[in-house]
Phi, psi and omega in degrees: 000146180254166211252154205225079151241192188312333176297337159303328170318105210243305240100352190218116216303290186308306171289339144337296188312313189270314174315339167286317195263009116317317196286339216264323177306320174272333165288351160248006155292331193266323183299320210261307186304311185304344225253289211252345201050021200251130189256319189287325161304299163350289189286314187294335167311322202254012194242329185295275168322328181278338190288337192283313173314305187299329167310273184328301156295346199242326169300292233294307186307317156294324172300288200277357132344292164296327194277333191247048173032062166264115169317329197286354204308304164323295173301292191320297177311336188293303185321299210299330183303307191288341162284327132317309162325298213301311164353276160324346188262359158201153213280169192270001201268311174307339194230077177273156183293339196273311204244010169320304194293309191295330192282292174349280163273033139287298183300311158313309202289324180285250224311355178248329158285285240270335118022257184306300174318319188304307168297319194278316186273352182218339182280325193266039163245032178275121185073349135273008164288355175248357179310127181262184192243125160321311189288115184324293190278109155303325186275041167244155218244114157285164204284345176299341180270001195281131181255010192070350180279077235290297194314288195328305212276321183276009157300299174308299157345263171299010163283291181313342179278353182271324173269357166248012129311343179272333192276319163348291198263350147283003180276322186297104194255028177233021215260113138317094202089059181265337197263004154309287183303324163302321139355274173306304184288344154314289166309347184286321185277355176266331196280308163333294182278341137318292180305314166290329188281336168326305175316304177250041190245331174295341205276310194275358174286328220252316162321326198070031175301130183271341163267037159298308199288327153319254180353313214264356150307320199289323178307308193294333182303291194323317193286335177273354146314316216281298211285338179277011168304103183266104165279350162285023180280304185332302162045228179271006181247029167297275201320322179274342176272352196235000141301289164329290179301344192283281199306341139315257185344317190255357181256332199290287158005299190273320192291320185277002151295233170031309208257302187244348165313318205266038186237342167318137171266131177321159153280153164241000000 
């Protein structure tokens, strides 16, 4: 069964809400599949609800989006778009006596990673890109993000100097090679950040930390942001594509310390 828990959690009370009854929705596809075995009922039962759903929740989720300008709105709809796609590809055809049951968890297994992935790399920055910061420096890595963990911490550490090296050389406005030097310190920050969740995903295997496979949804969402980084997105609108993504980074960074990093436990 899969599990709705607090890491999951965004904040905001209504979509929570629904993302529960989602979660409660692929667990009784799974129960009613254990039960009667009618696969075809199933899938076709579970195929209704999720499209009804996704009308719904996916509104409700772009309204409130919109209403507080969060830059991520745009992304959000692509996802949301490629999911309704995927939905829509099938047919009445999938739910034959022979091959019902494999499409069936075909089908739980995609809504449910795709789920999880959603939530932890794009639902839980919702309204925080919009957030102004407390902090006089934001790009200082403060005892609040320290998880007690050294490597983990001294890690953490140097993202932030990375992204805020990055913030450096877009501030600069006399920088020679400047889109060169962006060029570069990005990529230092896609090798760099691949290399710590490698860490730390080792840290919490040699533990048994029970929230790795969460953790290692979240990495992975974050690292194909990372890989979908264009600067040729930019065209005359460099500064604002490249402010978002700064302001992505370092809030995606601080909320998942913050929310789930520091729920990691030190070794003693």
């Amino acid at each position: 069964m899969y599990q709705f828990t607090e890491d999951c959690m965004i904040g905001i009370p209504q979509i929570d809400e629904e993302h529960r009854q989602l979660f409660q929705m692929i667990n009784e596809a799974i129960a009613l599949s254990q039960e009667d075995g009618d696969f075809g009922f199933v899938g076709k039962n579970l195929l209704s609800k999720l499209k009804e759903y996704a009308q719904t929740h996916f509104a409700h989720e772009e309204a409130y989006m919109e209403q507080i300008s969060d830059p991520e709105l745009s992304r959000q709809q692509k996802e949301h778009a490629a999911f309704v796609e995927k939905i829509n590809s099938y047919q009445d055809t999938d739910w034959t006596a022979s091959g019902s049951a494999q499409v069936v968890n075909e089908l739980l297994t995609f809504t449910a990673k795709w789920l999880y992935r959603h939530i932890l790399g794009s639902d839980i920055m919702i309204g925080k890109m919009t957030q102004s910061k407390e902090d006089e420096d934001a790009f200082a890595f403060t005892d609040k993000y320290k998880t007690g963990i050294e490597l983990i911490d001294a890690e953490h550490k140097r993202l932030f100097e990375i992204v805020r090296e990055t913030n450096d050389v877009i501030a600069a406005q006399f920088l020679y090679d400047k889109y060169d030097e962006i060029v570069d310190i990005l990529n230092e920050l896609k090798d760099y950040t691949v290399m710590h969740f490698q860490d730390e995903e080792r840290y919490m295997e040699s533990i048994g930390y029970e929230g790795l496979e969460l953790q290692r949804m979240a990495h992975n969402a974050f690292v194909n942001r990372l890989n979908e980084i264009n600067l040729d997105d930019m065209d005359d609108n460099q500064k604002e594509y490249l402010d978002e993504l700064l302001q992505f980074l370092l809030s995606w960074l601080s909320n998942h310390i913050l929310k789930m990093d520091k729920q990691i436990p030190a070794q003693m």
